[in-house]
C-alpha positions as CSV (number, residue, x, y, z in Angstrom):
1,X,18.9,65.2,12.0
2,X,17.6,64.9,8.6
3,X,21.6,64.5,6.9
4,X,22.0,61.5,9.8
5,X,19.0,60.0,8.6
6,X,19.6,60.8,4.8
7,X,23.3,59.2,5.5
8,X,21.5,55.7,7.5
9,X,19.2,55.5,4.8
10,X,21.7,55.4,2.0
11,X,23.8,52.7,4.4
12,X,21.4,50.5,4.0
13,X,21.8,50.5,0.7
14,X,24.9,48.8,1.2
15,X,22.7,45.3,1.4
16,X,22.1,45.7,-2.4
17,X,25.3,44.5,-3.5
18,X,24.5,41.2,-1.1
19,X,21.3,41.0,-2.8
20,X,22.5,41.0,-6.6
21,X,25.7,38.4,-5.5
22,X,23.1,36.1,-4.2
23,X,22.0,35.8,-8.0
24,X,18.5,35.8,-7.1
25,X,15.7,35.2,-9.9
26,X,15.0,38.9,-11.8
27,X,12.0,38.8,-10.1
28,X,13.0,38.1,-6.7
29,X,16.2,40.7,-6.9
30,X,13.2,43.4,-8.6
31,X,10.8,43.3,-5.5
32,X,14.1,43.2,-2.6
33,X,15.2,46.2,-4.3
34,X,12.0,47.9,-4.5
35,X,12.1,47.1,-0.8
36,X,15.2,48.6,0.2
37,X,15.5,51.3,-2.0
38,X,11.3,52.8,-1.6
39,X,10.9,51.5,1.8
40,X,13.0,53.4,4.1
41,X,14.7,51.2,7.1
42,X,11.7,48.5,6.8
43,X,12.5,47.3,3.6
44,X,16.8,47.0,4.1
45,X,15.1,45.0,7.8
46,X,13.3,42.6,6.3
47,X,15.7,41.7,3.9
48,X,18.7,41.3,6.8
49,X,15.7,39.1,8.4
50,X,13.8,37.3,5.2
51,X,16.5,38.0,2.4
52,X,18.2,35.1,1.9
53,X,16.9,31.9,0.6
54,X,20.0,29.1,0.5
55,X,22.4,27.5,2.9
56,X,24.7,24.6,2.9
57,X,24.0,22.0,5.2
58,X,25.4,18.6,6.0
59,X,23.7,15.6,5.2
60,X,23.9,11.3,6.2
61,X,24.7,9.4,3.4
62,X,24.0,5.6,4.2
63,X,24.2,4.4,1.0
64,X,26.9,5.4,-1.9
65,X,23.6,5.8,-4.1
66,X,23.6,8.9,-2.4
67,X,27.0,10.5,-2.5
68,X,27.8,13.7,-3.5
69,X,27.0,14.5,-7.3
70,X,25.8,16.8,-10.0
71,X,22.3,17.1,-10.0
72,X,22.6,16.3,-13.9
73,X,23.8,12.6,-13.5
74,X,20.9,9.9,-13.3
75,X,20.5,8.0,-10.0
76,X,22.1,4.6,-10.9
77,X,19.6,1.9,-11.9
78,X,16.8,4.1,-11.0
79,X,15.2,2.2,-8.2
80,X,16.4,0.8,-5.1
81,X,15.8,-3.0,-5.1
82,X,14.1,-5.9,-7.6
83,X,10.7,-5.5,-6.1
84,X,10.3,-1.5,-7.5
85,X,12.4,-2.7,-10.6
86,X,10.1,-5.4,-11.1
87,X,7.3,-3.2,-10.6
88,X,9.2,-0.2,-12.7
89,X,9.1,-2.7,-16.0
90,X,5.7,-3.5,-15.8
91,X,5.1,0.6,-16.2
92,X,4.7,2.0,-20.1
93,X,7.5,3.5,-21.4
94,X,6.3,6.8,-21.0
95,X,5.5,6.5,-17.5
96,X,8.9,4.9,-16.9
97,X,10.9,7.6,-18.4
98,X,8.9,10.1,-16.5
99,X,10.0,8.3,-13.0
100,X,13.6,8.2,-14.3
101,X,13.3,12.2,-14.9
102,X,12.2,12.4,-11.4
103,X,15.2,10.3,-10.2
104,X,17.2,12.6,-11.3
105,X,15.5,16.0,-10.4
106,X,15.3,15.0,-7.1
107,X,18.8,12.9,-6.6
108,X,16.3,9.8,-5.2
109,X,15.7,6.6,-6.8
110,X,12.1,5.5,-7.3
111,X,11.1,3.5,-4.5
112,X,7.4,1.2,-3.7
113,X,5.1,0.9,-0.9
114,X,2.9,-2.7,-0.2
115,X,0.2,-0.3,1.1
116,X,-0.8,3.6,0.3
117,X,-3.6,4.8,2.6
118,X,-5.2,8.2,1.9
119,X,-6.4,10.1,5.1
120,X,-9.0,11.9,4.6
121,X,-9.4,14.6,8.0
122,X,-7.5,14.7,11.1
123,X,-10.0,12.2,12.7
124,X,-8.5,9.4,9.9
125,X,-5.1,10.6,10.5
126,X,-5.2,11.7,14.1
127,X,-6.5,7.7,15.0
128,X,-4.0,6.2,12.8
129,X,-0.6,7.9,14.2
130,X,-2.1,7.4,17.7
131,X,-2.9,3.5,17.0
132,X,1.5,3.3,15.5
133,X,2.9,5.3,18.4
134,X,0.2,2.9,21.0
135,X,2.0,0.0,19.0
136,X,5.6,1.5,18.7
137,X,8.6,-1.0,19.2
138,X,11.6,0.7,19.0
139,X,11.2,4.3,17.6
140,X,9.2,7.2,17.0
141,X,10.4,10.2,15.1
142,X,7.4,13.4,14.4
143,X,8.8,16.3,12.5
144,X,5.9,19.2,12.4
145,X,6.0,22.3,11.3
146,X,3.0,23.4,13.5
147,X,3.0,21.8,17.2
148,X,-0.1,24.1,19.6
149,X,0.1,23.4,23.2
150,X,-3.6,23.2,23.5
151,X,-5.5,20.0,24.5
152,X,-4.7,18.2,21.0
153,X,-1.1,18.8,21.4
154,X,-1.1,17.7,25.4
155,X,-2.7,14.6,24.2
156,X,-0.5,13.7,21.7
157,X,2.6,14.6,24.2
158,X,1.4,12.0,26.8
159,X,1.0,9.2,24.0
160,X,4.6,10.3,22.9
161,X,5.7,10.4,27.0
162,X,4.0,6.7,27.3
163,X,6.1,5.5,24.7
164,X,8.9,7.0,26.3
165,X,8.2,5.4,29.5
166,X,7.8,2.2,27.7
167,X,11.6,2.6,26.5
168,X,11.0,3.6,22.8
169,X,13.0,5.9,21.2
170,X,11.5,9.0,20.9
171,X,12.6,12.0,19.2
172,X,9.9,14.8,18.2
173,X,11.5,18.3,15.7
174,X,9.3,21.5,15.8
175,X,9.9,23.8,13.5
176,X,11.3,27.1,15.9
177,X,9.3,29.6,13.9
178,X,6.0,26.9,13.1
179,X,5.6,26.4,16.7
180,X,6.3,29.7,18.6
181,X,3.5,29.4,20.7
182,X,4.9,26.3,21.9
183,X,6.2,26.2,25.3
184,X,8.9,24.0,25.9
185,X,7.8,23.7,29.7
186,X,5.4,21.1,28.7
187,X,8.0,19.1,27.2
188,X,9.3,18.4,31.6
189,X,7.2,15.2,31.4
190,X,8.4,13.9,27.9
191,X,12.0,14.6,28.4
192,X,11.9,13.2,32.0
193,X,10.5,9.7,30.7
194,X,13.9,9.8,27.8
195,X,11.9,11.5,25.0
196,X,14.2,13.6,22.7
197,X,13.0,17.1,21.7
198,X,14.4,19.7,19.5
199,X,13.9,22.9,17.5
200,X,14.8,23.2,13.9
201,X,15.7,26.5,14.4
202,X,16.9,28.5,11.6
203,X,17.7,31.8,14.2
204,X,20.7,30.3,15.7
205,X,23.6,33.1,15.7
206,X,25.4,30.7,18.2
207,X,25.7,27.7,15.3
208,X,26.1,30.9,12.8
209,X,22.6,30.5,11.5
210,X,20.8,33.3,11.0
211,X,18.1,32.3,8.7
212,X,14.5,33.5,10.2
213,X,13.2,33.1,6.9
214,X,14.1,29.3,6.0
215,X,11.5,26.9,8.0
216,X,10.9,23.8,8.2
217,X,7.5,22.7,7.1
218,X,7.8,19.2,6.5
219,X,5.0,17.1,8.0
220,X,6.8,13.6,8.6
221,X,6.1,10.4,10.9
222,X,7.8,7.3,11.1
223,X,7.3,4.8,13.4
224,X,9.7,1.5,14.3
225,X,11.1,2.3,10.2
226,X,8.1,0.5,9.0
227,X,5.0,3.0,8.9
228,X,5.5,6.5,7.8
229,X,2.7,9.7,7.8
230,X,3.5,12.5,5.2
231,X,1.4,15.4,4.0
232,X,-0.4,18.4,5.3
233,X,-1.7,18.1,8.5
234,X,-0.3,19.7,11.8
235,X,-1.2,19.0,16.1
236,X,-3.5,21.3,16.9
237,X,-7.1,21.7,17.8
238,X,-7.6,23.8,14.6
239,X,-7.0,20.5,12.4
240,X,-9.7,18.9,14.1
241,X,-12.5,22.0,13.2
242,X,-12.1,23.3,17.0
243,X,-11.5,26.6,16.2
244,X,-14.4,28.9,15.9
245,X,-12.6,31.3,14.0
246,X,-11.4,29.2,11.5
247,X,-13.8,26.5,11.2
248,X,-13.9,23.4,9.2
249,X,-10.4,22.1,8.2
250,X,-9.7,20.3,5.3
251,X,-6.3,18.8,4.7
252,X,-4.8,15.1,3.6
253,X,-2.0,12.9,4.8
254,X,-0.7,9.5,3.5
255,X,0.1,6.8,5.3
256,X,2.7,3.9,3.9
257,X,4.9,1.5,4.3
258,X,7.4,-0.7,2.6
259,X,11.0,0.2,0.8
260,X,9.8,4.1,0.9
261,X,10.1,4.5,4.3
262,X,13.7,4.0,4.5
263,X,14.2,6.7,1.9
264,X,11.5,9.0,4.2
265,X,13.8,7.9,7.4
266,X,16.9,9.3,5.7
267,X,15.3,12.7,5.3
268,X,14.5,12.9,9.0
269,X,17.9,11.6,9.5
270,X,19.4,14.5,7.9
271,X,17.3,17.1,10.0
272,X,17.2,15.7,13.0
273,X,21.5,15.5,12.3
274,X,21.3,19.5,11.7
275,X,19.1,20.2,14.3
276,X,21.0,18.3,17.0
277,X,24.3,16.9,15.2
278,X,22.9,13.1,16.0
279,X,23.6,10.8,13.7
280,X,20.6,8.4,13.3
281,X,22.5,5.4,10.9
282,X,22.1,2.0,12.5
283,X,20.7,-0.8,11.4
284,X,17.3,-0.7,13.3
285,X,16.4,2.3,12.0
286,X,16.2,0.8,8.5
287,X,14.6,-2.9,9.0
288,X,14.4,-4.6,6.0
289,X,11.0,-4.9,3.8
290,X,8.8,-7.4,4.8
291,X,6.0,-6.8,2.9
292,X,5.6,-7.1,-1.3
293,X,5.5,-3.7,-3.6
294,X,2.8,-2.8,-5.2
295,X,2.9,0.7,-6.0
296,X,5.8,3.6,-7.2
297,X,6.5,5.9,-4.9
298,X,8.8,8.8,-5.8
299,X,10.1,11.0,-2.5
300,X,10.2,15.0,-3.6
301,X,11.9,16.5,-0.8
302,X,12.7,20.2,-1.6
303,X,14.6,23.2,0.6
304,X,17.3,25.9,0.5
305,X,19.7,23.7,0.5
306,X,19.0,22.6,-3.2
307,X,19.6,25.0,-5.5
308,X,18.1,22.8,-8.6
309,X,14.7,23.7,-7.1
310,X,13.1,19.7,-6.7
311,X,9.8,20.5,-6.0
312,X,8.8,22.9,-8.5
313,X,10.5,21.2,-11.4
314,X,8.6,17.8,-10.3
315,X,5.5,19.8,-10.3
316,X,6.3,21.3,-13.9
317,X,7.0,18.0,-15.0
318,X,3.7,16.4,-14.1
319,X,1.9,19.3,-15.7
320,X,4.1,18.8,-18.6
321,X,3.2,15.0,-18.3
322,X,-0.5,15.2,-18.3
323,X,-2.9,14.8,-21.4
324,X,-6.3,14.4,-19.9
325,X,-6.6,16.2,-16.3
326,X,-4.3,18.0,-13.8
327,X,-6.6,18.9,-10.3
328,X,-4.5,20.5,-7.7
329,X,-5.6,21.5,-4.1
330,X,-3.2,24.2,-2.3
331,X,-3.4,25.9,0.7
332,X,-2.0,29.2,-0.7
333,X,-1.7,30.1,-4.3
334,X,1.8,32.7,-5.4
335,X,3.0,30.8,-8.2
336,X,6.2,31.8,-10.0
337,X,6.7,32.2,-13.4
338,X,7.4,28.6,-14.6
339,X,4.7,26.9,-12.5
340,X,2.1,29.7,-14.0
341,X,3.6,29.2,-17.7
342,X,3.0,25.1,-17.3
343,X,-0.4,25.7,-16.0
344,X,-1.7,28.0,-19.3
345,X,0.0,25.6,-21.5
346,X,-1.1,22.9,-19.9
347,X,-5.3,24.0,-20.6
348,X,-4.1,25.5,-23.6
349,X,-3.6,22.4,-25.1
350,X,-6.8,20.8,-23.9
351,X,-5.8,19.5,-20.5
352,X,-8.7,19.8,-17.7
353,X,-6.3,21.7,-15.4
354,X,-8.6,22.7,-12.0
355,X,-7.1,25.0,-9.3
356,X,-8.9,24.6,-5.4
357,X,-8.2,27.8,-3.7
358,X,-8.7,28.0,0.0
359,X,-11.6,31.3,0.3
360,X,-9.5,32.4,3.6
361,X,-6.5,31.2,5.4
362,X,-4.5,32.5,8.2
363,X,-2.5,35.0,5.9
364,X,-5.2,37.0,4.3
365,X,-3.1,39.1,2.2
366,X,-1.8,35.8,0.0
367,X,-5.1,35.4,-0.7
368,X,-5.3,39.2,-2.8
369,X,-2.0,38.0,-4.1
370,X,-3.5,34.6,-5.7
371,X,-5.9,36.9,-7.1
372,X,-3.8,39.1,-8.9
373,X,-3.3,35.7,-11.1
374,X,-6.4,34.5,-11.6
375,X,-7.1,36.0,-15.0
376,X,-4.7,35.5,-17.5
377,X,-5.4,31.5,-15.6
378,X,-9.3,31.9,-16.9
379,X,-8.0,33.3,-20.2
380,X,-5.9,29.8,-20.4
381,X,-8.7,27.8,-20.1
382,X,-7.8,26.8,-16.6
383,X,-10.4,26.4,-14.0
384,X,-10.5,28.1,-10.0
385,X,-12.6,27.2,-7.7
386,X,-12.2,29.1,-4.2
387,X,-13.1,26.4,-1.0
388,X,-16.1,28.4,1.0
389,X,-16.6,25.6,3.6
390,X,-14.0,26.4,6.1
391,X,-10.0,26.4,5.9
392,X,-8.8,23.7,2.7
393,X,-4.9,23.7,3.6
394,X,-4.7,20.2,1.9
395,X,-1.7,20.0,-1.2
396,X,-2.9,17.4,-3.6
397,X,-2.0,17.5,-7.3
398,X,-3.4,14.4,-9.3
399,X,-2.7,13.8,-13.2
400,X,-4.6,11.7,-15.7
401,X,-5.9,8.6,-14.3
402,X,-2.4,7.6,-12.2
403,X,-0.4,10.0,-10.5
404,X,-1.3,12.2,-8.2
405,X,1.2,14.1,-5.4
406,X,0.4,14.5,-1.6
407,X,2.7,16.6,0.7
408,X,3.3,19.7,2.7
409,X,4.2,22.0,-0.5
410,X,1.8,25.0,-1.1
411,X,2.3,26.5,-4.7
412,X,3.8,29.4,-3.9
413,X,7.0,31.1,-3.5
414,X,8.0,29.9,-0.1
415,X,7.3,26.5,-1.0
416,X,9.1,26.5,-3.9
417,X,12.5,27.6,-2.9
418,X,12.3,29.1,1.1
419,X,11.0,26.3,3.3
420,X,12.1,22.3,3.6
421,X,9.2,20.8,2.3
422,X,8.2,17.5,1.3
423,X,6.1,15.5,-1.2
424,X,5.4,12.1,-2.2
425,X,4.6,11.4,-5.9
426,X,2.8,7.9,-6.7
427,X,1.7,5.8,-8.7
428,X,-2.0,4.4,-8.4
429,X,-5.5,4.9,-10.5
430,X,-7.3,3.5,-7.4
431,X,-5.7,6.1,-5.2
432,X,-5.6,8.6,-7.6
433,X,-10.1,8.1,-7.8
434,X,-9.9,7.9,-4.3
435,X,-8.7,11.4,-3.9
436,X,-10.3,13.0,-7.3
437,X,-13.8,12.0,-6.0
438,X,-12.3,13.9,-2.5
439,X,-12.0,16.8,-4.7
440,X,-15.2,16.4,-7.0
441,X,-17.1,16.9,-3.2
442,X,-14.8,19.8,-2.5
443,X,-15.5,21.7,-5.8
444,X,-19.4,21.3,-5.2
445,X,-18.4,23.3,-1.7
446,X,-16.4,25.8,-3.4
447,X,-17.4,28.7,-5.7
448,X,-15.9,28.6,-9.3
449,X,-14.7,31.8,-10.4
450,X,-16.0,33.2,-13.8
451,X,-14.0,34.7,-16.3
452,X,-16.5,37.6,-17.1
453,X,-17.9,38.1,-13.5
454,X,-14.1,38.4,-12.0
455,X,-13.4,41.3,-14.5
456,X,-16.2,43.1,-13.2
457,X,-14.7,43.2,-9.5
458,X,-14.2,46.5,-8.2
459,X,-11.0,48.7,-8.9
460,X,-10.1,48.8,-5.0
461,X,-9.9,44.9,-5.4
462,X,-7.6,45.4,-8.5
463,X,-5.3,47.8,-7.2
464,X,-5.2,45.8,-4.4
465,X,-3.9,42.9,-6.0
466,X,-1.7,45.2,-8.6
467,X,0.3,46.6,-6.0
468,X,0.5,43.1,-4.2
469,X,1.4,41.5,-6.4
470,X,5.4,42.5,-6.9
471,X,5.7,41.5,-3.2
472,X,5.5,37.9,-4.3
473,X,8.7,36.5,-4.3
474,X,9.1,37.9,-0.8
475,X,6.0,36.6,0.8
């Protein structure tokens, strides 16, 4: 018995030579091994389930501004029509130059908006989306990660089934993984009236996926191709502070409309065209700008299917960017190297660089990892404050008096390189005070972590966090 079991142990080590082809970061390849090779059976499992972190997907290209090319050739012109252009030369140099560096990390032009609404709470956002589907024309498309089927998502699934009734084009993505408590029995309704549902189901052996580990976290809305929702929020009663166990919920989503939301239809396009091989192309889905342009809006859409890494390289630049302040709200806190390198050099050289850290969240154990990173932060110069009031999943990132960067990435690993995420970078100093003086009130609700009072913690908190903390590229 124990020769069989020595003999299947040493098999598994046949996923190593997977692990090291996949050409992994050092880090990354150091904790799978660890895994495999001092974890016995569970560690060779969770890598066949949560090992890999690319795939090659189709995608709609509309436009030849998007055709296939090397991620090191700039997007042509660097904007998509006069209006942004217009609005592009009226930017310093500096600030241009950084937009054209965007352009080309992310393979997307710069684009505009006429308006740029910040939602504050579920009740701002929850009103608005239900006011655009009320008024929808000719299409609704939701993407969530998270979709509950308690009385926020039933209500939300008769506004959608009203709309279908009313012969709008309805087509709602859940992420397969994101929404497993979702019961597609209470979907009979919706898909009786013509509404369009699927899963963006990375476990799908059948269409030879088998990619547990890559979700879809994106938070997207676009209504009629004229009104579009990104950011942090999910439906569920948690979002609106019904859930006694978790409390108040603090998160942010943008509403805007304009050029920008052609550029934020494409991206649904091209997951709604995986998810269900539809091609979403005509015309009506991309109306033409009515409106004027008055602000930059830069689309940061990241996943495993870009292997240039978009969204952490945007974030590096904008900490690379700043001179006065960089404030960043995230839900979970595993930075990799690079992001933890720009945010040291960033308050080393004088920069007020704040970090607000969620207290709790629904994966406790992330929360010890954070930790584990906390102090060589305070040596920096950089400041944490950990949110005590409740849940604060929001992902804001503002720098200077400008820019600031709403979405549904975390900084952490998964963010970074496992899950589709997305972002939206603009340009604003009205928006940008909007949202700094919505975190000014969340720091006075949060607890700012001392240098000298976190190095007394006690060792079973350090250990914790020591032996944590080489599971992060996994987690």
């Amino acid at each position: 018995m124990k020769t069989a079991l020595l003999i299947l142990y040493l098999a598994t080590w046949g996923f190593i030579p997977h692990l090291l082809l996949l050409k992994k970061r050092p880090s990354a390849t150091l904790a799978w091994l660890w895994a495999i090779v001092f974890i016995p059976f569970l560690g060779s499992l969770a890598y066949f389930a949560l090992g890999t972190d690319r795939l090659k997907r189709r995608r709609l290209r509309r436009r030849s501004l998007y055709s296939a090319r090397s991620t090191r050739q700039p997007v042509p012109d660097g904007a998509t029509d006069e209006a942004t252009k217009g609005l592009l030369k009226g930017l310093p140099r500096r600030d241009q130059q950084f937009l054209q560096l965007l352009s080309r990390i992310n393979q997307l032009p710069v684009s505009s908006s006429d308006s740029l609404r910040i939602l504050q709470d579920s009740k701002e956002f929850y009103s608005a989306l239900e006011a655009r589907i009320r008024g929808a024309r000719h299409h609704v498309h939701l993407e969530f990660y998270v979709w509950n089927g308690d009385e926020t998502g039933a209500r939300f699934l008769e506004l959608l089934t009203d709309a279908a009734r009313r012969k709008v084009e309805v087509r709602l993505l859940l992420d397969g993984v994101g929404s497993h408590g979702f019961s597609e029995s209470l979907l009979s309704g919706f898909t009786a009236a013509g509404g369009r549902f699927s899963w963006f189901q990375s476990l799908d052996p059948k269409r030879s996926r088998f990619f547990l580990n890559l979700r879809n976290h994106r938070k997207l809305q676009i209504v009629d191709g004229t009104s579009a929702f990104v950011g942090g929020m999910n439906i569920g009663r948690e979002y609106e502070g019904l859930d006694p166990g978790l409390g108040h919920w603090r998160d942010v989503q943008i509403e805007v409309d304009g050029k920008v939301v052609s550029e934020l239809q494409d991206v649904f396009a091209d997951d709604w065209f995986f998810a269900t091989g539809e091609k979403i192309s005509a015309a009506q889905y991309f109306p033409p700008t009515t409106g004027g342009a008055r602000h930059i809006v830069s689309v940061v859409p990241g996943g495993p299917d870009r292997r240039n890494e978009p969204i952490s390289k945007s974030i590096v630049s904008l900490l690379n960017e700043a001179t006065t302040r960089v404030w960043i709200a995230t839900g979970y806190f595993v930075p990799d190297d690079v992001v933890l390198a720009a945010l040291e050099l960033a308050a080393s050289r004088g920069v007020d660089v704040r970090l607000l850290i969620s207290e709790k969240n629904d994966h406790p154990w992330l929360v010890v990892v954070g930790r584990s990173y906390y102090g060589e932060l305070l040596a920096a110069g950089v400041r944490i404050f950990e949110y005590s009031a409740g849940i604060n999943h929001a992902k804001v990132m503002l720098a200077d008096e400008h820019w600031a960067m709403v979405g549904s990435a975390n900084l952490d690993y998964r963010s970074m390189r496992l899950n589709f995420e997305l972002n939206l970078l603009f340009h604003s100093a009205a928006r940008n005070g909007e949202l700094a003086r919505t975190l000014e009130h969340d720091f006075a609700l949060s607890q700012e972590i001392e240098q000298a009072s976190f190095a007394r913690r006690p060792f079973s908190k350090k250990f914790a966090e020591a032996a944590l903390r080489p599971l992060s590229p996994m987690l």
